[in-house]
C-alpha positions as a Python dict, from the first residue, in 0.01 Angstrom:
ca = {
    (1, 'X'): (0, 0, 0),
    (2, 'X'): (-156, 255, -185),
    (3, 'X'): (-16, 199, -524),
    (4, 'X'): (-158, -153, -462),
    (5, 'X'): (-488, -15, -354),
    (6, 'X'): (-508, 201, -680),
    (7, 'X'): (-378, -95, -922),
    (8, 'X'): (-650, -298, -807),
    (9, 'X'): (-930, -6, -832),
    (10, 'X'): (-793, 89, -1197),
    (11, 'X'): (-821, -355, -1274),
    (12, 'X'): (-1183, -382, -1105),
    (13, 'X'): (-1265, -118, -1308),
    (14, 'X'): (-1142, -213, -1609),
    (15, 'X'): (-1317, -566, -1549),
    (16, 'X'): (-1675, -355, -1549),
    (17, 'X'): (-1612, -210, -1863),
    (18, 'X'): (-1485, -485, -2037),
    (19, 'X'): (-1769, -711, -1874),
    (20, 'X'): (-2138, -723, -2132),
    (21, 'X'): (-2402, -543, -1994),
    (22, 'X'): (-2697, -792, -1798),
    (23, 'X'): (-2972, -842, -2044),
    (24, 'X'): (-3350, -963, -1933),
    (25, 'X'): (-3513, -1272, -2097),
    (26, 'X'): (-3728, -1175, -2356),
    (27, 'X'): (-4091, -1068, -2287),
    (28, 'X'): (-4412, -1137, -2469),
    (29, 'X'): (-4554, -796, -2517),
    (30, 'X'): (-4815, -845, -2767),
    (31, 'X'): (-4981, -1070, -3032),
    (32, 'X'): (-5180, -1069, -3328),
    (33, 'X'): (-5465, -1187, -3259),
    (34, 'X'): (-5478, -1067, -2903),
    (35, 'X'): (-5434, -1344, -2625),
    (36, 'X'): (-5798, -1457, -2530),
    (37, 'X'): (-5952, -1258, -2845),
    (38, 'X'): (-6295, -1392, -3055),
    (39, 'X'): (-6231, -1404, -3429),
    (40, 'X'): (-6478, -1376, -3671),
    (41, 'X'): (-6288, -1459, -3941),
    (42, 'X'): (-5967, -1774, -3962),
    (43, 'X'): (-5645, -1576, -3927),
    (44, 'X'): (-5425, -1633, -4207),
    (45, 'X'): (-5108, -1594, -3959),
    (46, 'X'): (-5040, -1582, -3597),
    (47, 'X'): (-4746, -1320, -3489),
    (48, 'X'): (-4615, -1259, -3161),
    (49, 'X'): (-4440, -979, -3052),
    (50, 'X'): (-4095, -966, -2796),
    (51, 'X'): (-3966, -643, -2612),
    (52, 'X'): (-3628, -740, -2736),
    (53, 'X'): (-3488, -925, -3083),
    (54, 'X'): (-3517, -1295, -3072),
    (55, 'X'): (-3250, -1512, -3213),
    (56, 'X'): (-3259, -1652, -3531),
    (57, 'X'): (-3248, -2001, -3605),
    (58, 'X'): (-3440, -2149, -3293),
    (59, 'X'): (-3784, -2023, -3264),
    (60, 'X'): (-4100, -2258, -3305),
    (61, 'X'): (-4453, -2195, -3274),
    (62, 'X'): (-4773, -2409, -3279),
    (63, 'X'): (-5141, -2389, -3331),
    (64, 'X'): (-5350, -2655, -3178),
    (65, 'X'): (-5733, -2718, -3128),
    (66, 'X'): (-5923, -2851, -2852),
    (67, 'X'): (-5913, -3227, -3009),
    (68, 'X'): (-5532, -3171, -3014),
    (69, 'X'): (-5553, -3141, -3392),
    (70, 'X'): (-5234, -2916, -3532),
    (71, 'X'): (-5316, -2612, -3773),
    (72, 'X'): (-4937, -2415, -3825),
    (73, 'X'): (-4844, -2418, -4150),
    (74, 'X'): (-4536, -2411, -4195),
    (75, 'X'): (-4220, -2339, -3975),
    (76, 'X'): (-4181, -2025, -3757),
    (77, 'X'): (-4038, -1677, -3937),
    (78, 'X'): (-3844, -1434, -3728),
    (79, 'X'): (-3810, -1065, -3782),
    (80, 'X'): (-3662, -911, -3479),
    (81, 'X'): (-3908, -882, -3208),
    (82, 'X'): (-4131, -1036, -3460),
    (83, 'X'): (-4214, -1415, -3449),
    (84, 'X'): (-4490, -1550, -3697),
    (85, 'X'): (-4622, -1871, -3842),
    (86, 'X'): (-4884, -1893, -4096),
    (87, 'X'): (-5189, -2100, -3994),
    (88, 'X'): (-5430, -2315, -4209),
    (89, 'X'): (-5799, -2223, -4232),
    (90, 'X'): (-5916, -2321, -3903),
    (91, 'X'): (-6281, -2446, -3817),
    (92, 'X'): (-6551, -2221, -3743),
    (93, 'X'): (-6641, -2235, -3343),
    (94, 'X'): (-6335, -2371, -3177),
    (95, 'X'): (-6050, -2254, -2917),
    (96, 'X'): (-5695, -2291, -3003),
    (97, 'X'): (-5374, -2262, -2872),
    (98, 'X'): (-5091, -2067, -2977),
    (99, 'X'): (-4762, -2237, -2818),
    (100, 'X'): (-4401, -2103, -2817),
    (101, 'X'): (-4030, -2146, -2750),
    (102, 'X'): (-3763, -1926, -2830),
    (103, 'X'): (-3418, -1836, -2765),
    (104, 'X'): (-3342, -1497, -2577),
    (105, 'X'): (-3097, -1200, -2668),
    (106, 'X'): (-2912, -1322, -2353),
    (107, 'X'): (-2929, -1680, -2472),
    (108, 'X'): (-3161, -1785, -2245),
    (109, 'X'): (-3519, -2001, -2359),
    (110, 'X'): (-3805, -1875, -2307),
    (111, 'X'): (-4184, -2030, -2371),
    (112, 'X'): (-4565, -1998, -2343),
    (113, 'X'): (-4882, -1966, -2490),
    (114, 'X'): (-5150, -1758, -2582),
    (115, 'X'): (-5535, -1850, -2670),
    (116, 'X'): (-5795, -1742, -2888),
    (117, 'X'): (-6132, -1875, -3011),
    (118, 'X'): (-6301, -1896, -3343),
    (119, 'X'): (-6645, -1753, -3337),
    (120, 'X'): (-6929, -2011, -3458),
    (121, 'X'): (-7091, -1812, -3733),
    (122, 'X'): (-6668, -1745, -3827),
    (123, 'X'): (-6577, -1727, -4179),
    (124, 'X'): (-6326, -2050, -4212),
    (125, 'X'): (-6392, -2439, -4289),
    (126, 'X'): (-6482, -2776, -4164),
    (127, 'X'): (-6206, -2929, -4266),
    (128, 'X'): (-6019, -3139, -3942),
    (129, 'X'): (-5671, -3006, -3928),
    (130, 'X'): (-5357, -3271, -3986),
    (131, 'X'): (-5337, -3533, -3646),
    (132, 'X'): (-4965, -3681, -3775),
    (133, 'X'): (-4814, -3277, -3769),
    (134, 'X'): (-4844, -3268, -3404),
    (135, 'X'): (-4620, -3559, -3358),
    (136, 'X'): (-4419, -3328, -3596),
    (137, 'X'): (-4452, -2995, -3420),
    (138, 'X'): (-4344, -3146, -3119),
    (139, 'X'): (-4087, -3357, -3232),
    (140, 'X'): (-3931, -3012, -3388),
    (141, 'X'): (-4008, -2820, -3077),
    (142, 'X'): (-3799, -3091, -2872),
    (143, 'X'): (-3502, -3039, -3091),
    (144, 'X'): (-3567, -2665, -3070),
    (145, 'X'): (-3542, -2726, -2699),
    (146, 'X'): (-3237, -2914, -2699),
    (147, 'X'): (-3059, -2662, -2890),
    (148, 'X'): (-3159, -2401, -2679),
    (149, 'X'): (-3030, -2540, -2416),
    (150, 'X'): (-2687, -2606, -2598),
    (151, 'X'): (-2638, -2256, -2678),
    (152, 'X'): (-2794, -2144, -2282),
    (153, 'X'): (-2514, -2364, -2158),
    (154, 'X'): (-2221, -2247, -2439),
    (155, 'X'): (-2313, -1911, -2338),
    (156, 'X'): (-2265, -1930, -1995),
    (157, 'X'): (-1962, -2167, -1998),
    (158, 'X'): (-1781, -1905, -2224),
    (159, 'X'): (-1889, -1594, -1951),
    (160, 'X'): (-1789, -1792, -1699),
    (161, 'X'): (-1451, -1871, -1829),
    (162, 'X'): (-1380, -1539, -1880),
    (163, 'X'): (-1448, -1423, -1529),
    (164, 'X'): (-1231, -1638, -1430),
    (165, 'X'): (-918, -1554, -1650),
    (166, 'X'): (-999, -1190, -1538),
    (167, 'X'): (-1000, -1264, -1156),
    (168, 'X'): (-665, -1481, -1207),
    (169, 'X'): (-527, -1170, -1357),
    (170, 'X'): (-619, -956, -1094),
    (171, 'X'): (-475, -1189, -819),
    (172, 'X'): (-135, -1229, -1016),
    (173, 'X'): (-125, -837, -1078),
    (174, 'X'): (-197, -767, -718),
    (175, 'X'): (38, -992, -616),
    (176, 'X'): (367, -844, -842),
    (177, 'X'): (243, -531, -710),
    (178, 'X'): (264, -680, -354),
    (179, 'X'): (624, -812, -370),
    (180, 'X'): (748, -522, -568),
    (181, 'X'): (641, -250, -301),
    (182, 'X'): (804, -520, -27),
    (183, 'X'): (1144, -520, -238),
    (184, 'X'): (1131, -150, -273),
    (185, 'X'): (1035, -44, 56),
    (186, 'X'): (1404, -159, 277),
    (187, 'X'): (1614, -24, -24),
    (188, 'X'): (1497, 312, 57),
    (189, 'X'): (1460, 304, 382),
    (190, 'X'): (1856, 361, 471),
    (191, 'X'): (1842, 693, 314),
    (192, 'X'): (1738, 875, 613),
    (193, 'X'): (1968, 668, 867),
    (194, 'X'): (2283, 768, 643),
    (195, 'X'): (2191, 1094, 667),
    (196, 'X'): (2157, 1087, 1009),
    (197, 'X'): (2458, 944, 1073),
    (198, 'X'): (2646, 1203, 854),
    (199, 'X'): (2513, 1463, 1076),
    (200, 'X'): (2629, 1285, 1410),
    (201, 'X'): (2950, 1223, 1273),
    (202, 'X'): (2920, 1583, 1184),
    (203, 'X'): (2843, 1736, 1496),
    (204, 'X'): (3118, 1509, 1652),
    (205, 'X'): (3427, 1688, 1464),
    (206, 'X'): (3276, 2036, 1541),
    (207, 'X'): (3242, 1972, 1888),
    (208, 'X'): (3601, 1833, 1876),
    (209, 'X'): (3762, 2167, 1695),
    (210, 'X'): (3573, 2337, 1978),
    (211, 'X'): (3729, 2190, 2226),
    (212, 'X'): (4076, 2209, 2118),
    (213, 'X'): (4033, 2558, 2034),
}
């Protein structure tokens, strides 16, 4: 029982080391411009900043104005922590909207938003920003989304797989161990009752030479 005990200990063990370490979801910890900051002049980009690396490949960011009028130009750029878009010159005296959805270290999505408003006396230009690219934007961010989720869902699948081939393992190994100890245990056990008997039968003849003698 205790060489079972100890194979098991040695296997759980083995499962925590083999096992990834738990990662958190990726945290906004800062933005350039601040969340709920007054410009003075149109920034010409919009970067957020992560605790942790964000994956490549699924980030998207947006910058909208009160009339729902879309001002990212371009697509999103990551850089580790780093996620930027660049923005076109936005009208002077307006709020906008950054928006955001990314793709965790630990393959999880994560969105959300931060604000800021264009002072009135702001260096930019009166220009109305492009209505069709926020069909666009969030068109793209759907897809974004959906791929996400995809990888979220690969990710898991494949960790949980992989728990479960490990616990099968254990249960078979603990099992051999089981029936081997049970196999072993009555082949040994006669050792001591033929020794015993030995002695008896021993004991018998010496008490026997006694007597005749």
């Amino acid at each position: 029982m205790r060489r079972l005990l100890t194979v098991l200990l040695l296997a759980f063990v083995a499962v925590g080391l083999a096992l990834p370490p738990a990662q958190a979801h990726n945290v906004l910890i800062g933005s350039d411009p601040k969340d709920g900051a007054t410009l003075t002049a149109s920034p010409e980009r919009v970067t957020l900043v992560f605790d942790q690396a964000v994956r490549q490949g699924y980030a998207q960011m947006g910058v909208t104005g009160a009339d729902g009028s879309a001002w990212a130009d371009g697509a999103a750029v990551v850089a580790a922590e780093r996620v930027s878009v660049k923005v076109k010159p936005l009208p002077a005296g307006g709020a906008y909207v950054v928006g955001y959805r990314i793709l965790s270290s630990d393959g999880h999505p994560v969105t959300g938003k931060i604000t800021f408003t264009l002072a009135a006396g702001a260096t930019g230009q009166t220009a109305q920003g492009t209505q069709g690219t926020q069909g666009t934007q969030d068109t793209g961010a759907e897809s974004a989304g959906s791929d996400a989720e995809a990888a979220e869902a690969a990710a898991n699948g494949g960790a949980g797989m992989a728990v479960v081939w490990i616990v099968g393992a254990l249960l078979v190994l603990a099992a051999g161990t089981a029936v081997a100890l049970r196999r072993s245990g009555p082949s040994a056990a006669p050792a001591p009752a033929a020794q015993a008997a030995e002695a008896a039968e021993a004991a018998e003849k010496s008490q026997a030479e006694e007597t005749r003698a």
